[in-house]
Structures are given as structure tokens and as C-alpha cells.
LUMDO-937751 format. One record per atom (N, C-alpha, C): residue in one letter; x negated, y, z negated. Coordinates in pm, whole numbers, plus 32768, in hexadecimal, padded with zeros to 4 digits. Layout:
N
aXYZ...
// end
This chain:
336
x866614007936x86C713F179A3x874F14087968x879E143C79C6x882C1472795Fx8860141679CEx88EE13F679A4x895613C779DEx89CA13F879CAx8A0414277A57x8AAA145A7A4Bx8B0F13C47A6Dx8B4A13B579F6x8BC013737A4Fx8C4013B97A4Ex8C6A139A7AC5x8CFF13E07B1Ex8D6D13997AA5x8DAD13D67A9Bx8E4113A87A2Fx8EAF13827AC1x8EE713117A8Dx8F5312D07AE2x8FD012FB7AACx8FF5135D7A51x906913607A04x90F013867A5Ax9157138D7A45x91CE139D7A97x91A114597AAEx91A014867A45x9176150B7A79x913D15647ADDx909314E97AC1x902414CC7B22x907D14F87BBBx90DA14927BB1x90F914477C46x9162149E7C72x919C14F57C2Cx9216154F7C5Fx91D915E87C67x917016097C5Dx9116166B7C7Cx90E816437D08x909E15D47D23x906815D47D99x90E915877DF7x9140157C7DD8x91A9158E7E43x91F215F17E76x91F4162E7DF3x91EE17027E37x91A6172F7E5Bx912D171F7E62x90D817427EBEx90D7174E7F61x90E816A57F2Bx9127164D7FDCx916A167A8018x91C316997FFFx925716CE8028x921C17608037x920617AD7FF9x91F0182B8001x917B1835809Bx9128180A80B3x90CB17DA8112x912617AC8191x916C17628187x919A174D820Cx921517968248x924817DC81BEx92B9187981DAx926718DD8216x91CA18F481EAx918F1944824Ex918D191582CCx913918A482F8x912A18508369x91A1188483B7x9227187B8394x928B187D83EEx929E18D98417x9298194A83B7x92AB19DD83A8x92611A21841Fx91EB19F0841Bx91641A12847Dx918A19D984F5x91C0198184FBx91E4192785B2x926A195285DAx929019788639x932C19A5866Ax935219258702x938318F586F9x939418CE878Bx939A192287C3x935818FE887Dx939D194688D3x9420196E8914x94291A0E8907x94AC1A28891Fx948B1A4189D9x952B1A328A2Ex95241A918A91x95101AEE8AB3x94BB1B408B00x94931BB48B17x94F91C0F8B40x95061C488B16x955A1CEC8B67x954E1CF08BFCx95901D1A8C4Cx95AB1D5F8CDCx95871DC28CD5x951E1DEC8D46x94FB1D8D8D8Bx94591D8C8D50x942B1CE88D5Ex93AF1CC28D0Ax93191C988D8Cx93431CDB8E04x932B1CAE8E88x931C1D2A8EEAx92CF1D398F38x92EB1D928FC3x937B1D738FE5x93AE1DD59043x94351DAD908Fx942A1DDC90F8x94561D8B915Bx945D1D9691F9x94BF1DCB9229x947C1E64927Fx94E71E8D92E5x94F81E63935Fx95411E3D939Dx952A1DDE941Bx958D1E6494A6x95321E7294C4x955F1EC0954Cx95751E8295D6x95FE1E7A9615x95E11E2A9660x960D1E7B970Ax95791EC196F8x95601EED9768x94B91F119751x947A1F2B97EEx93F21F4197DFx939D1F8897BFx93511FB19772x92F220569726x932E20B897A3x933D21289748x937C21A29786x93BC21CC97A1x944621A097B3x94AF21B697BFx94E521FD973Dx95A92226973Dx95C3228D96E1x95E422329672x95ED21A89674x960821459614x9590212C95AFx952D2103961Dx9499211195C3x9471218C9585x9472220395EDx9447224C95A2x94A3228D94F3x9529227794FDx955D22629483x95542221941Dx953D217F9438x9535212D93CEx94962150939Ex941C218993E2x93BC21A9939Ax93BC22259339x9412227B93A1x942522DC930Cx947122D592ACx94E722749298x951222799235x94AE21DB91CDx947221A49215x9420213091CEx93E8215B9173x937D21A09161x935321D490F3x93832223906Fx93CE22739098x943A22A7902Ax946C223B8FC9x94CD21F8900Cx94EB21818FE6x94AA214B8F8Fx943520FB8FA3x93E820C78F8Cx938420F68EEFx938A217A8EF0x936221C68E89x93C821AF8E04x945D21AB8E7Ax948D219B8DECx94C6211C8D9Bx94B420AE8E02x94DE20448DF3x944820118D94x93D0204A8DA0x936520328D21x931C1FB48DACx93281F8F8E2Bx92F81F208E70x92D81F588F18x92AD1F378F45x92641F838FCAx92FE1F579020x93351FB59091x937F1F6390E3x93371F3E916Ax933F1EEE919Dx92D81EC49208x93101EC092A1x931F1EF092EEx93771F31937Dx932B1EBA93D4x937B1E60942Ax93611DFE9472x93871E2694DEx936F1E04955Bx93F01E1895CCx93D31D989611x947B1D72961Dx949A1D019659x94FC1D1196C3x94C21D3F973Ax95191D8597A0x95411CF79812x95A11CF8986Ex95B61CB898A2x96701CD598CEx968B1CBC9964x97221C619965x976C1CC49937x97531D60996Dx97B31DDA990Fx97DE1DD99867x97871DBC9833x97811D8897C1x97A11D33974Bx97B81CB497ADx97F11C439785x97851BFD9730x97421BF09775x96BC1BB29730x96871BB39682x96801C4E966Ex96331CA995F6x96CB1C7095ABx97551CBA95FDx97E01CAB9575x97C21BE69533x97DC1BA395A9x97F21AFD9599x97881ADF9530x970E1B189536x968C1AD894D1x96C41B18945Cx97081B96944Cx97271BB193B2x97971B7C9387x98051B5993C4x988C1B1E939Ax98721A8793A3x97DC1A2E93D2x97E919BE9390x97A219CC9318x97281A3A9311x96D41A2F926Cx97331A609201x96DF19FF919Dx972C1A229115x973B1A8590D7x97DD1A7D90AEx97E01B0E9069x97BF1B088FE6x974B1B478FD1x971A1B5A8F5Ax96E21BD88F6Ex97001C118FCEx96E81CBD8FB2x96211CDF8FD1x95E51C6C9025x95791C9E9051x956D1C9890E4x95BD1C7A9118x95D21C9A91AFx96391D0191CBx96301D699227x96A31DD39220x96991DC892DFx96F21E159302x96ED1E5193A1x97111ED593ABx96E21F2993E3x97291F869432x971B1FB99492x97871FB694C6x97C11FCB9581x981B2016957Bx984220229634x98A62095962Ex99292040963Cx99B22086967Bx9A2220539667x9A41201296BCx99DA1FDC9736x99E71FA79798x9A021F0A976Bx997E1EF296DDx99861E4796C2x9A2D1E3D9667x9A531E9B9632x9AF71E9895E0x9B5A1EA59647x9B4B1EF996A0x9BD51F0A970Ax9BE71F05977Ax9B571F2997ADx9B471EF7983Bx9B2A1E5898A5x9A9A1E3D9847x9AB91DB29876x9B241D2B9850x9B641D5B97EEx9BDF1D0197DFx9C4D1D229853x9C2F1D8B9868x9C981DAC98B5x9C951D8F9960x9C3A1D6B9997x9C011D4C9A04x9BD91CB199EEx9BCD1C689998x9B9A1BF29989x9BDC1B9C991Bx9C151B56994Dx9C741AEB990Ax9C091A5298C5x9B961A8198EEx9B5119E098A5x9AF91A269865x9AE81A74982Bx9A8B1A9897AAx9A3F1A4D9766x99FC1A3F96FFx99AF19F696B3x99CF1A229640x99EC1A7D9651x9A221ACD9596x9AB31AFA959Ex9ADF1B209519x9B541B4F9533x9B321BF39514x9B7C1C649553x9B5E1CEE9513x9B971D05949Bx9C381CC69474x9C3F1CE493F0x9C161C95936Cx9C041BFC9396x9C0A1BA0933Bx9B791B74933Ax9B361B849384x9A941B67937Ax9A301BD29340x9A841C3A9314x9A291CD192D5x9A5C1D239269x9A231D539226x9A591DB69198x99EF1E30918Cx9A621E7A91D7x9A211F0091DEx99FC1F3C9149x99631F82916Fx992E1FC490FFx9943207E910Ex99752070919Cx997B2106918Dx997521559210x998B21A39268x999521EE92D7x98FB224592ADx98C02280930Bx985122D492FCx984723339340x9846233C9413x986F238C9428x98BD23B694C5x98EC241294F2x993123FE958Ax98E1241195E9x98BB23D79675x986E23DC96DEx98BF2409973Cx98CA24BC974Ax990524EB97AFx98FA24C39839x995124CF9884x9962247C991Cx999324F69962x9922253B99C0x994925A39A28x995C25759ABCx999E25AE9B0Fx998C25F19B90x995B26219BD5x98DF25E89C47x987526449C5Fx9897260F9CF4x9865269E9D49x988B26A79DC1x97E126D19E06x97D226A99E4Fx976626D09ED0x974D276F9EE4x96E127A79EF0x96F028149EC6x971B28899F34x96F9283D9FB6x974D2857A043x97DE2842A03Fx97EA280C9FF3x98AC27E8A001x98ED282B9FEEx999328A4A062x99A028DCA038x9A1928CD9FD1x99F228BB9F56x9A4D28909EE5x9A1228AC9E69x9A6529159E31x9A50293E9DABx9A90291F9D1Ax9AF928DD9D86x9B5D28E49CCBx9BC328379CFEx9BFD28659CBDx9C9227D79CCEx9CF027FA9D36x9D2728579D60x9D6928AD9D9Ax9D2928B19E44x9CA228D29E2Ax9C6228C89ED4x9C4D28599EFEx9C2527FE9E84x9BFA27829EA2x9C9827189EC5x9CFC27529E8Ax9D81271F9EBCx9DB827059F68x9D9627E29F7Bx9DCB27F0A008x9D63277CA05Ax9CE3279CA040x9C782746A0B9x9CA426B0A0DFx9CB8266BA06Fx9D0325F3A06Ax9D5825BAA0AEx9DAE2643A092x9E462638A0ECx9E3A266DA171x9DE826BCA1A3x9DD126D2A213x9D862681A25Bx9D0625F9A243x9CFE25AEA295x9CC72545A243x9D5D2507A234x9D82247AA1F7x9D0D23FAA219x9CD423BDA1BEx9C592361A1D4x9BF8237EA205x9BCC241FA1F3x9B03242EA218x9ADD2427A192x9B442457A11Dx9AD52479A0D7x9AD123F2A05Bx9A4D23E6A040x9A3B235A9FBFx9A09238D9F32x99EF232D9ED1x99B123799E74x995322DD9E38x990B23169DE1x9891227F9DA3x988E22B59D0Fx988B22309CE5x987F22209C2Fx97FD21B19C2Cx97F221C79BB4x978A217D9B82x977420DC9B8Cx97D720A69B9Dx982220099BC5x98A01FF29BD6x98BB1F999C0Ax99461F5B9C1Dx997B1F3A9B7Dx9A0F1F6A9B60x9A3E1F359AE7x99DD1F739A6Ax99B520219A6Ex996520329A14x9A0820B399DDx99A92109998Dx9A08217B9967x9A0421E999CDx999F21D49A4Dx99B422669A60x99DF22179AB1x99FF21B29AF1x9A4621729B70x9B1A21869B2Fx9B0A21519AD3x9BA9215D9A83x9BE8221E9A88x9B8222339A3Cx9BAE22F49A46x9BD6231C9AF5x9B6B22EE9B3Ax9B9423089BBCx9C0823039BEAx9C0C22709BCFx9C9822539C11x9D2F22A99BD8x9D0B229F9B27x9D7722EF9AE6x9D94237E9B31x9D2023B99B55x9D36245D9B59x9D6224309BF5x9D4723E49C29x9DA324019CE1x9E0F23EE9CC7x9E2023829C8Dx9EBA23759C4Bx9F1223F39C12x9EEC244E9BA7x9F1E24909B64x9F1325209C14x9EAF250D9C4Dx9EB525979C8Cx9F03256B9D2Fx9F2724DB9D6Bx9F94249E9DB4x9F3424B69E4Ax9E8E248F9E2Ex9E6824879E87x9E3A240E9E8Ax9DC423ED9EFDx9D8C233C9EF7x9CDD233D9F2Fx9C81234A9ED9x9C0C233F9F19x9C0022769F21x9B9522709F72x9B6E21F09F73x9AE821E39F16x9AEF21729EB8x9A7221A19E40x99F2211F9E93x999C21859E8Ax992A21229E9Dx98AA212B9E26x98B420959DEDx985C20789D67x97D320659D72x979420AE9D32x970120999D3Ax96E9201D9CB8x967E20349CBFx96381FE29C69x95B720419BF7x961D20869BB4x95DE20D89B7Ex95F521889BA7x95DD21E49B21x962022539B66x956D22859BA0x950722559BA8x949622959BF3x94C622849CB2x94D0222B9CEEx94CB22229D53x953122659D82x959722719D15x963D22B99D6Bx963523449D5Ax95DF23619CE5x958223E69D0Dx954F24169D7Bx94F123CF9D9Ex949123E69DF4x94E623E69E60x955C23879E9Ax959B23A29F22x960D24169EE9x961724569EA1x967924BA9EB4x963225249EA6x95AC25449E4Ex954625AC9E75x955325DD9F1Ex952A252A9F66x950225259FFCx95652577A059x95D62566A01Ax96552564A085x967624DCA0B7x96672448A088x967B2406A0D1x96EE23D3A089x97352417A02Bx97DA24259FEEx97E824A59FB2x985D24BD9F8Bx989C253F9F8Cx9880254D9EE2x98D524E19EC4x98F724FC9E30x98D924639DDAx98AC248C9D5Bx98AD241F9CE2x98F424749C6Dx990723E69C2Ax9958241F9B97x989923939B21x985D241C9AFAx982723DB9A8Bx982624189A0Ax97C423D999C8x97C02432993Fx977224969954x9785251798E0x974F25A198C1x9697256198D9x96A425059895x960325319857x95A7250A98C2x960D24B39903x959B247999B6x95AD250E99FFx960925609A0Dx960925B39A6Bx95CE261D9A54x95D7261C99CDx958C26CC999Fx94FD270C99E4x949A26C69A0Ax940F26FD9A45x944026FA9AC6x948E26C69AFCx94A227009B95x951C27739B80x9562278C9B49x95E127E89B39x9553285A9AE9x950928649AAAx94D128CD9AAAx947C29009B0Ax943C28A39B54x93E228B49BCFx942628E39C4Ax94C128D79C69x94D629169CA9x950828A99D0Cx9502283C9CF8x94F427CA9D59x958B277F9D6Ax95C527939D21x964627949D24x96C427B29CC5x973C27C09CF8x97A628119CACx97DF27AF9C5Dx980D280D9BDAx988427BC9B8Fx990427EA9BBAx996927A09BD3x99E427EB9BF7x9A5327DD9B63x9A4D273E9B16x9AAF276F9AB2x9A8A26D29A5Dx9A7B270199C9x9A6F269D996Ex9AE7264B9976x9AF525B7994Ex9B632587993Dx9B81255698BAx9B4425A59834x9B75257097BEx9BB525E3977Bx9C0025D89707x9C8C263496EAx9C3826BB96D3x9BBB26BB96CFx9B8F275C96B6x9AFE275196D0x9AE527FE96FFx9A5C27E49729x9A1027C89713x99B427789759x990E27689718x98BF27E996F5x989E27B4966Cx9859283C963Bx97B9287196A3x979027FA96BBx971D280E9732x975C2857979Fx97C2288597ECx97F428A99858x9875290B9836x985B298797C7x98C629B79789x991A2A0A980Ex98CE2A199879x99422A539903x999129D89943x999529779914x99AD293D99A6x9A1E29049957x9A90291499A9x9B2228D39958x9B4D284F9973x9B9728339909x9BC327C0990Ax9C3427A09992x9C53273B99A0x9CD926F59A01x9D39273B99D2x9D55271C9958x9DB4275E992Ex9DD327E69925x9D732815992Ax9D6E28B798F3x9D9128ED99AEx9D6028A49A23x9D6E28AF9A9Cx9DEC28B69ACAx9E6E287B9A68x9EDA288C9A8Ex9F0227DE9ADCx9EE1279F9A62x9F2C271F9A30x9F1E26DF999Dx9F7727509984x9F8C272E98B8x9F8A26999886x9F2C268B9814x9F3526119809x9ED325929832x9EAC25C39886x9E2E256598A7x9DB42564985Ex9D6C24F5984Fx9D1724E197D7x9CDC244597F6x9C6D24289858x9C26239F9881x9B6523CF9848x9B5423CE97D6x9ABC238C97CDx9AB2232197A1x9A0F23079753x99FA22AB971Dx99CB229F96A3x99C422699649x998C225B95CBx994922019589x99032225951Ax98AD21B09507x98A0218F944Ax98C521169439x98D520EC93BCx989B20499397x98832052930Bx98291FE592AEx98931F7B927Ex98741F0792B2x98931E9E9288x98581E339246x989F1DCC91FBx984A1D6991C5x98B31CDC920Fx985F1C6291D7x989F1C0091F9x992D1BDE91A9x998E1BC591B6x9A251B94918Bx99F31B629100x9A3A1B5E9090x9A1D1B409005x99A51B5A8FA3x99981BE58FDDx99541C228F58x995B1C3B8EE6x98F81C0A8E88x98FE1C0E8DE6x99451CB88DBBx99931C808D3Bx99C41D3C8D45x99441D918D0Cx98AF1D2B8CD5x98771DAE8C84x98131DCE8CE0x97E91D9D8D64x97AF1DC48DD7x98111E188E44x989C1E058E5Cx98E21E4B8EB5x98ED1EF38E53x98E11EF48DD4x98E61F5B8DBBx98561FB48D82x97F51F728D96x97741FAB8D71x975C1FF08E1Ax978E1F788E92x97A41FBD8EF8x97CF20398F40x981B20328EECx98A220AA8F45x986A21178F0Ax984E210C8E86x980521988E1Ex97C021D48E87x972D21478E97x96A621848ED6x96AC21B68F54x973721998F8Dx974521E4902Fx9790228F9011x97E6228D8FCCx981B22FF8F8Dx97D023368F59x975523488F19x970E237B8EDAx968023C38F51x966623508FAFx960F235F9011x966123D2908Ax96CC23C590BAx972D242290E7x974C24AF90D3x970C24869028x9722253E9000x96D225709004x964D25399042x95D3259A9040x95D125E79094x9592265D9080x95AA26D890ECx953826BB913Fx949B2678910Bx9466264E9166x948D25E291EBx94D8256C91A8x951C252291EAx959225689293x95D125A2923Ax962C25FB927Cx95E4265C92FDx9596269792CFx955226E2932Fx94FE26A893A9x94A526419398x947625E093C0x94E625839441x9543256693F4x95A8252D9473x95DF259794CBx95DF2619948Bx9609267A951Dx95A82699956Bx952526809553x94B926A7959Fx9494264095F7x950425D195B9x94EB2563966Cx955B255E968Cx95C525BE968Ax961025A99703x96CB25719692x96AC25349615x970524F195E7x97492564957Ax97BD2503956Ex9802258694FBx97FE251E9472x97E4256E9402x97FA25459365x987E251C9362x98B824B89365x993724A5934Cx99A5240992CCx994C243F9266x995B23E091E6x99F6239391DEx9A0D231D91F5x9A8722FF91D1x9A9D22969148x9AD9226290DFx9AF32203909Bx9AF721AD9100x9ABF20FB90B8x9B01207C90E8x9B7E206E9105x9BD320A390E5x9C7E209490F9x9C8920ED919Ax9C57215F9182x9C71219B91E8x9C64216F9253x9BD4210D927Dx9BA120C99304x9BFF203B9310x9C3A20009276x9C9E1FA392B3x9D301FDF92DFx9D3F206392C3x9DC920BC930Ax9D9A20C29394x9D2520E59398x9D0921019420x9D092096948Dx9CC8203C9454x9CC01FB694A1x9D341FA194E0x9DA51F839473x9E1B1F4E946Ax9E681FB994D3x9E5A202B94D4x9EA920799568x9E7820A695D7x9DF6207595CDx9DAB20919641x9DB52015969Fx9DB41FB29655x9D941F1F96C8x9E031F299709x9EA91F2F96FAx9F1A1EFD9755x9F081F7597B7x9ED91FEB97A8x9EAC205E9811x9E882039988Bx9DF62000984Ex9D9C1FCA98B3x9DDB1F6E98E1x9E2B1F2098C8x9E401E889907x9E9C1ECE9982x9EC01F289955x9F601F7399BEx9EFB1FA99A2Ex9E8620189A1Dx9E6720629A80x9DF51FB29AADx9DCB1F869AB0x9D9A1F079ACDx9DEA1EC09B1Ex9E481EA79B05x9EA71E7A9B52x9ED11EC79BE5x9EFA1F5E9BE1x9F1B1F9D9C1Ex9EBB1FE59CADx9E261FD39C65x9DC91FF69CB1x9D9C1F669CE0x9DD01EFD9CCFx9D821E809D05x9CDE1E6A9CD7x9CCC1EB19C42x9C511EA59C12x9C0F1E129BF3x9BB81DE99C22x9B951D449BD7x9B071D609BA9x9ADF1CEA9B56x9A7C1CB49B37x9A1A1C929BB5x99981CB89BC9x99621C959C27x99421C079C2A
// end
């Protein structure tokens, strides 16, 4: 039988304390605490606040994915429609800004309904931090296809020749094509009486009928009846033509310089966004913007590519709202 005995010597003992030590410098080496994850470490929610199909939805889905590709996280398109889009804005300007809830709408929730409605739930400038403009939703002139009125000019004399027959219908009360309306009678010193649908299908369908003369909606609702034959465009009302409708001229171009009423549509987040999510943001919309697939895709429903910086949509905000509050005022526009 052999026997080892272990030596206790100071030596002994300062070897196997380097050991020790050396052993638990790995241990540590090998364990990291957890750090915070990068932005974004999560799906992120687009919140649309209007109902599947429209030119809002159908935007925020095409630019969702792009996005989303490059943000490395799926973006996920909700719609929370309601209340001219009070509803969808109010749920994102109370969630947290941490850059996984976003909105985008048109300029109705920034300039219009402030401007018609004094009890809000949100604020337009102080409840949102724009990520970026995306693109313009042309707003035409379409006339009955019996009507005899072709331009700005015929549609002037008829007016003036028998004061209160003729009306016109928008998509709702207090929307954009109800505001443009009013602007262009204004700018052209005539007066239709506006009657609001509830949606641009039905105000379709009665101006198809003949059972009104004229609506002011968007390009992309009118286009299958303006090709079918079913009714006329007489004149865009944004500063240049819709590329979908390269004959049909602007207001301005009709011979009132200067005029310029559509609508547009841009990405917001909730008020106090982190700077390394507001700018992984703004990239992935600028980046999604420049796709030519992207691009092509929004003219084939009706919308125009129209990329702006975050700064730009708070310039815009900022001179668009006292506008509205003026022609609001002037037309006796309210909140329903």
C-alpha cells in the first residue's frame, strides 16, 4: 500500500490559491451580466387609425414591411379606426414612447381635427414626434358625367347663372376633401352648398346617379370610374398634377395661381422618443421610401411617393394648422 501525503507548506498553499483565483477569473470571464438589448428587440406596431382599405391602410402596409426588414423586427399594421381619427391618434400619444408603437395618418389628425375641435384628447404638436412624411393623397374634382361642365371656368359661369341649384359631396363633414372644397369656392368667389357623406363610396354612387352634381375626393377612389367613363375630372387641387391623371389640370394651372389644398400622409411616434430608436426610425422610413418597388406600388393605388424628413412634417404642421383654423372658421366648419 503506498501513501501520498499532501504537503501543507506556505508554497503548497500559494499555488492552490492561484489556482483559485485563476478559476474564478475564468468563472467571471465566462458569465457577463445582462446587458439591455438594442432597438428594436420586439415587433413594432403600426397603428392605423382608419378601417382596412382605405389610402392610409393601404400605405402603412406597404411601407410596413420595408421597414421592418430593416429595422431587423416584423412591423405589425393594426387599425384602430374610429371618431375621424381620434381614436387610433389618442391610443398612440397615450402609449409609451419607446419606439414600438408608431401611427400613421393623414393631415386631417395634425391640422384638421384640431382645427374643428377644441376638446381633443391629444395634442397635434406636443403629443407626437414625427418620423417622417411618406406620401401626398391627391384631392380632385369630379363632375357628373351629364353635367354641362368641363373645366373651372364653365363650372364658374353655371354657378353664377343659377345661384343655389348647384351642391357638391365629400367624403365627410370636416374631412380634406370637405376643407379643399370650401378653399377652391373661395379662391374661385363662388358658393356650393357641401353635402357630407359618410364615406367617399356612397358619395360616389350618388354622383355616378345624378343625385349631385359634384364631389371633391381623392385620385385613387375616383380612378375606376374616371376610366370607365362614369364620371369627369374637372381639376386637381394640389400644387401639381397627379401623375395618375397627367391631362387634367390643376386649380391653379386653371387660372388661380397659387392654389394648392391636398392631403398627406406621415409616421409618427409617441412624444419622447429615445434618440437611438427615433433615429434607427427615421433611417428605416428613408430607406423604405427609396425603394423603387415601394415607390411604384403607391402610384398604382392612386398615392404619390412623397418622402419628407421629421423636421419637415413639424414645418408643416406648424403652418398648416393656423390655415385650417382660418378657413374653419370662415366656412363655419365643426366637429360633428
Amino acid at each position: 500500500m503506498v501513501t501520498t501525503t499532501l504537503s501543507n507548506s506556505p508554497s503548497r498553499r500559494r499555488a492552490c490559491a492561484s489556482l483559485l483565483l485563476g478559476a474564478l477569473a475564468a468563472a467571471a470571464g465566462a458569465w457577463q451580466p445582462a446587458r439591455a438589448e438594442g432597438y428594436p428587440a420586439r415587433p413594432v406596431q403600426l397603428v392605423v387609425p382608419f378601417p382596412p382599405g382605405g389610402a392610409v391602410d393601404i400605405t402603412g402596409r406597404l411601407i410596413a414591411k420595408p421597414m421592418g426588414d430593416r429595422l431587423g423586427q416584423p412591423m405589425v399594421v393594426e387599425n384602430k379606426g374610429g371618431a375621424g381619427t381620434i381614436v387610433g391618434a389618442t391610443f398612440v400619444a397615450n402609449s409609451p414612447a419607446d419606439g414600438y408603437t408608431l401611427l400613421i395618418s393623414s393631415g386631417s389628425t395634425f391640422t384638421i381635427n384640431p382645427a374643428i375641435n377644441g376638446k381633443l384628447p391629444y395634442d397635434p404638436v406636443k403629443s407626437f414626434e414625427p418620423i417622417g412624411m411618406v406620401a401626398r393623397v391627391p384631392l380632385v374634382l369630379l363632375a357628373n358625367r351629364d353635367v354641362p361642365v368641363s373645366n373651372l371656368r364653365q363650372l364658374i359661369a353655371a354657378v353664377k347663372a343659377e345661384p343655389g341649384k348647384y351642391v357638391y359631396g365629400s367624403f365627410g363633414s370636416g374631412t380634406t376633401g370637405h376643407f379643399a372644397g370650401e378653399l377652391m369656392w373661395e379662391a374661385l368667389g363662388i358658393k356650393l352648398m357641401h353635402v357630407p357623406y359618410r364615406g367617399s363610396a356612397p358619395a360616389m354612387s350618388d354622383l355616378i346617379g345624378g343625385q349631385i352634381p359634384f364631389t371633391v375626393d381623392t385620385v385613387a377612389a375616383a380612378m375606376p370610374q374616371i376610366r370607365s367613363g362614369k364620371i369627369k375630372a374637372i381639376a386637381v387641387t394640389g400644387a401639381k398634377r397627379a401623375q395618375q391623371l397627367p391631362d387634367v389640370p390643376t386649380v391653379a394651372e386653371s387660372g388661380f395661381p397659387g392654389f394648392a389644398s391636398d392631403s398627406w400622409l406621415a409616421v409618427v411616434a409617441p412624444h419622447g422618443l429615445p434618440a437611438d430608436a427615433r433615429a434607427r426610425l427615421q433611417k428605416a422610413l428613408a430607406d423604405a421610401m427609396a425603394d423603387g418597388e415601394v415607390r411604384s406600388r403607391l402610384l398604382a393605388n392612386g398615392l404619390e411617393p412623397a418622402y419628407e424628413p421629421a423636421s419637415a412634417v413639424s414645418a408643416r404642421i406648424a403652418d398648416e394648422l393656423p390655415r385650417m383654423r382660418a378657413i374653419a372658421a370662415r366656412a363655419g366648419i365643426k366637429a360633428d
